[in-house]
C-alpha positions as CSV (number, residue, x, y, z in Angstrom):
1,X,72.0,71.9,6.4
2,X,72.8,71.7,10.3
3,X,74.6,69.2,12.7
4,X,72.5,67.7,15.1
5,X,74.5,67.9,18.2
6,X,77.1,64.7,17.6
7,X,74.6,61.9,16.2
8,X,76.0,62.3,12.9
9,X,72.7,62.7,11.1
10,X,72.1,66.0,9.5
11,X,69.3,67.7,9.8
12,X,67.5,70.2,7.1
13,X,66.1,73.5,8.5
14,X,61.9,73.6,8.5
15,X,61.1,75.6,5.8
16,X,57.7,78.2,7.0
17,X,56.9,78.7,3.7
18,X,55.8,74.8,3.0
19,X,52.3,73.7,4.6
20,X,52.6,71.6,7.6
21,X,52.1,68.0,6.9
22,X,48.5,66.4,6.7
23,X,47.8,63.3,8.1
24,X,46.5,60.9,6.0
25,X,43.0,59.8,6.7
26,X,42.8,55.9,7.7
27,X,40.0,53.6,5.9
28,X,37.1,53.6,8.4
29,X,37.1,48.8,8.7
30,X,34.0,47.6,7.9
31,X,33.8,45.4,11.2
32,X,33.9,48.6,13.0
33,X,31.4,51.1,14.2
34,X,28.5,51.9,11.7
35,X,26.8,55.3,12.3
36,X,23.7,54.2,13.6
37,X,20.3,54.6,10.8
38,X,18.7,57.6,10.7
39,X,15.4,57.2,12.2
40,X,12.0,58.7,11.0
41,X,9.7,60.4,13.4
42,X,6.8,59.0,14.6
43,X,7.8,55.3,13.0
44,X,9.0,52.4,14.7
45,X,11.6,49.8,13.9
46,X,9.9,47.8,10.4
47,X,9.6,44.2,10.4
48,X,10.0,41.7,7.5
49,X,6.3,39.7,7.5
50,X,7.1,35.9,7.0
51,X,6.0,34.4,4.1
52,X,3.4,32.6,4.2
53,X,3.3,29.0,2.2
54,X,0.3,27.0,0.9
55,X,2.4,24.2,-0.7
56,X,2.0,22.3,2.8
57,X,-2.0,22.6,2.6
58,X,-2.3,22.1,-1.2
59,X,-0.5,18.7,-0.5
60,X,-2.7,17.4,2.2
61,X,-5.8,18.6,0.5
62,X,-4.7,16.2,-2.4
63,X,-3.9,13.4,0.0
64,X,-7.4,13.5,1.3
65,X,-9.3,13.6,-2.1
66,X,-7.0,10.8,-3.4
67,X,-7.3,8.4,-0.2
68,X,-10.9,9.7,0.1
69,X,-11.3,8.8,-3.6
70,X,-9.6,5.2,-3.2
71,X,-11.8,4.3,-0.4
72,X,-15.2,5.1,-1.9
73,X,-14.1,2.6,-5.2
74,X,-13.3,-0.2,-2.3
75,X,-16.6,0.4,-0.9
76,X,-18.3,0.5,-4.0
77,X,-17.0,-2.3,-5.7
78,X,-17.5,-4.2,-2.2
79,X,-21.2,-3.6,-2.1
80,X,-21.4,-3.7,-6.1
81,X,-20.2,-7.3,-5.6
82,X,-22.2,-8.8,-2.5
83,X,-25.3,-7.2,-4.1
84,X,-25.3,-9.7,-6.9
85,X,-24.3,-12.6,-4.9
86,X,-28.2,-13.0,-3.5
87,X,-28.9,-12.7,-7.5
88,X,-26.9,-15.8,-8.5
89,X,-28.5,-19.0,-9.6
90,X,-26.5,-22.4,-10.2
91,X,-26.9,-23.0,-13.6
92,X,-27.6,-18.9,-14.9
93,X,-25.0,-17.1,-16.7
94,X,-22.0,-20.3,-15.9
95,X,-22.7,-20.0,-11.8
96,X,-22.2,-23.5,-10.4
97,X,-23.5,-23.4,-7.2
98,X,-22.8,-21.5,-3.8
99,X,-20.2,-22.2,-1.6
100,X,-20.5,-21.4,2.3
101,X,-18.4,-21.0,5.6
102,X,-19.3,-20.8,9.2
103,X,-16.1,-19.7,10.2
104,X,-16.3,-16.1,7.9
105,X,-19.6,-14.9,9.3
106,X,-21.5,-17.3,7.8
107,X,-20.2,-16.4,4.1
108,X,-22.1,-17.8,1.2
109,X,-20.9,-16.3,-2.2
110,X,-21.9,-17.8,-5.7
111,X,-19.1,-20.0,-7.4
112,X,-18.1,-19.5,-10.9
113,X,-17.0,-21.3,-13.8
114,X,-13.7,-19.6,-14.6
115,X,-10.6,-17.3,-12.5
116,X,-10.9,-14.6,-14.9
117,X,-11.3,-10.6,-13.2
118,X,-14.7,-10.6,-14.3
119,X,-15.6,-13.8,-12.9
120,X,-14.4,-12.8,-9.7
121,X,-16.1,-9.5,-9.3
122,X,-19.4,-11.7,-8.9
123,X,-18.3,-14.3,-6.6
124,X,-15.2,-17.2,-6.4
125,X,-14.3,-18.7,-9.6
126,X,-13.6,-22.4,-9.9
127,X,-10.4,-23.8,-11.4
128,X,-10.5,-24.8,-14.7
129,X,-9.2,-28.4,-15.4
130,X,-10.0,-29.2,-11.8
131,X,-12.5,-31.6,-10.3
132,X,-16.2,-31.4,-9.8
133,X,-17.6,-30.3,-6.0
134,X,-18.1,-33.8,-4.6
135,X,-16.1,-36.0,-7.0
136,X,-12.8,-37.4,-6.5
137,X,-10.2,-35.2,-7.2
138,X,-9.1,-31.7,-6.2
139,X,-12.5,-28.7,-6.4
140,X,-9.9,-25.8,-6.7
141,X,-11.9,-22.3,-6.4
142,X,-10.0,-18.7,-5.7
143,X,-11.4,-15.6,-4.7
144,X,-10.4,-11.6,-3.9
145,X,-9.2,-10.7,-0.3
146,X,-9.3,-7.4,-0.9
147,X,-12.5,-5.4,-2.6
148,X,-15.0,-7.0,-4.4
149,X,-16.7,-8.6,-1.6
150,X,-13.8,-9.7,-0.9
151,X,-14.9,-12.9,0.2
152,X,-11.8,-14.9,1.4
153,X,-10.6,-11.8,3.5
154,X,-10.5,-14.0,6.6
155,X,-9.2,-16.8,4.9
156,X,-6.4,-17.3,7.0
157,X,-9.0,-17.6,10.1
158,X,-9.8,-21.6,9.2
159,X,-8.2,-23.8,11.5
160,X,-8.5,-27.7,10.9
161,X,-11.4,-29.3,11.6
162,X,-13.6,-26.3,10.0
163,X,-16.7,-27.0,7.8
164,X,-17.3,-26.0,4.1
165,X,-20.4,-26.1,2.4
166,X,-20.4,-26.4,-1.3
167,X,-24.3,-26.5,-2.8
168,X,-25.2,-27.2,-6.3
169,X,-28.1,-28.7,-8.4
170,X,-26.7,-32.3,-7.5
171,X,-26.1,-31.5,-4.0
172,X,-24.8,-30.3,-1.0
173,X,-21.1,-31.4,0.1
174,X,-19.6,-30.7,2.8
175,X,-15.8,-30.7,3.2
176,X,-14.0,-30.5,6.1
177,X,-10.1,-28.3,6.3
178,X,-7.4,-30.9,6.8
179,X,-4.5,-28.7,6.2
180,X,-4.0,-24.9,7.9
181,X,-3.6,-22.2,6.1
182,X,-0.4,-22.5,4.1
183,X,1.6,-19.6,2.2
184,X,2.9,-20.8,-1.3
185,X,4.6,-19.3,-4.5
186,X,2.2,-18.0,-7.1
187,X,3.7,-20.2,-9.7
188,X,3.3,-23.2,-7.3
189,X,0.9,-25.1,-9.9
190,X,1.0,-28.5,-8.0
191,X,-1.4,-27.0,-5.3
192,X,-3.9,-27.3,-8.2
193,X,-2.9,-30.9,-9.1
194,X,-5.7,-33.9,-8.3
195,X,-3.8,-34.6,-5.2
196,X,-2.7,-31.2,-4.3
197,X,1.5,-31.0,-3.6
198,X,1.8,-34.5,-5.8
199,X,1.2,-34.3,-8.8
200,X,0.7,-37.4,-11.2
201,X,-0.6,-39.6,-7.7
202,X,-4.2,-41.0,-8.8
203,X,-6.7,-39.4,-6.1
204,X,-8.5,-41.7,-3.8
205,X,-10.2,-38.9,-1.9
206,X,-12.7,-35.7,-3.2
207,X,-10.8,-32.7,-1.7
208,X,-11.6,-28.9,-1.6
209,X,-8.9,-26.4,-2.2
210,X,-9.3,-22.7,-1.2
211,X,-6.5,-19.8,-2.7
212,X,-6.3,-16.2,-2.7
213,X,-3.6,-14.0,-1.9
214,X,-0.7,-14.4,0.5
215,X,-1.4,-10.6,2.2
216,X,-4.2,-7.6,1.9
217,X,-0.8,-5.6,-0.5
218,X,-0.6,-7.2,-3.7
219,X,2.1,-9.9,-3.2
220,X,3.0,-13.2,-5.7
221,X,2.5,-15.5,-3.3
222,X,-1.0,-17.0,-2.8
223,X,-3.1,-18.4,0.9
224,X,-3.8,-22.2,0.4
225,X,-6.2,-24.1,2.1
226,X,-6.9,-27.8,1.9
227,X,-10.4,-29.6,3.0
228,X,-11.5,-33.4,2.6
229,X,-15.1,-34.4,1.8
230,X,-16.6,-35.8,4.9
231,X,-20.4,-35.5,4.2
């Protein structure tokens, strides 16, 4: 052992027969410098090609069949229906006469006994229970807005003071509209009663009532449209 000039802190003597020291190799960080990739001769940088996805295009190709699909039953059953109206005949197969207004492009469309699906696929369909065309009372007849002919499409077109023609083997009738179109509930029965909105009054007057629905999307309420015999 040796003194080391004063500082109190002995030394020991370097030995030559040990190695010198090896410093110990640091852990290259991965943050740090990469070697840069080997690169092959003659080949560029390779690209990753997108995927390409047919989901999108699957999707609308459905969406057109479907809507394509919906439209041609709309059409069909739309000319299916307005082909037999020219066929009906008031007293054939429970048809009760015709029924016609200026107002909708001069519609005329068969009326039926009956408010059944069936029954109005052929024409408008006339409320059991309710009065004959002409008599006093309430004639209550319904028909589709939408497909089928769709005959009261433009229902909510009338404005007062509009004519409707009613014709059957006992005559023509002609009603005039007294109240504007008018939304109501669907379980609203008294628009049906003799004197429509008060029911149990004794009618003095034949009236004409025309329902169908409220909207072109199904909806619970129902269009309601009052006329008063005048001729």
């Amino acid at each position: 052992m040796t003194y080391d000039g004063g500082s109190g802190r002995s030394t020991r003597p370097i030995r030559p027969d040990l190695p010198p020291e090896r410093a110990i190799p640091t852990p290259t960080s991965r943050s740090g410098p990469q070697p840069a990739p080997r690169r092959v001769p003659g080949r560029g940088p390779q690209r990753r090609r997108p995927r390409r996805s047919w989901g999108w295009l699957v999707v609308l190709i459905l969406a057109v069949v479907l809507a394509g699909g919906a439209y041609g039953a709309y059409a069909g059953s739309n000319w299916w229906a307005s082909s037999r109206w020219t066929a009906a005949t008031a007293g054939i197969d429970g048809c009760v006469g015709t029924l016609e207004i200026p107002r909708l492009d001069g519609l005329r469309v068969p009326i039926f006994e009956g408010t059944d699906l069936a029954v109005l696929r052929t024409g408008v369909g006339w409320y059991a229970g309710t009065a004959d065309p002409g008599a006093p009372g309430n004639f209550a007849v319904t028909g589709h807005r939408l497909g089928w002919g769709q005959p009261f499409a433009s229902l909510d077109a009338l404005v007062v003071g509009d004519t409707v023609r009613v014709t059957t083997r006992t005559g023509t009738y002609t009603y005039t509209i007294v109240t504007a179109p008018t939304v109501v509930s669907g379980a609203d029965s008294t628009v049906l009663a003799a004197v429509p909105g008060d029911p149990g009054r004794t009618p003095t007057k034949a009236l004409l009532t025309l329902t169908t629905a409220a909207s072109w999307l199904p909806s619970p309420e129902r269009l309601v449209v009052v006329g008063e015999l005048t001729g």
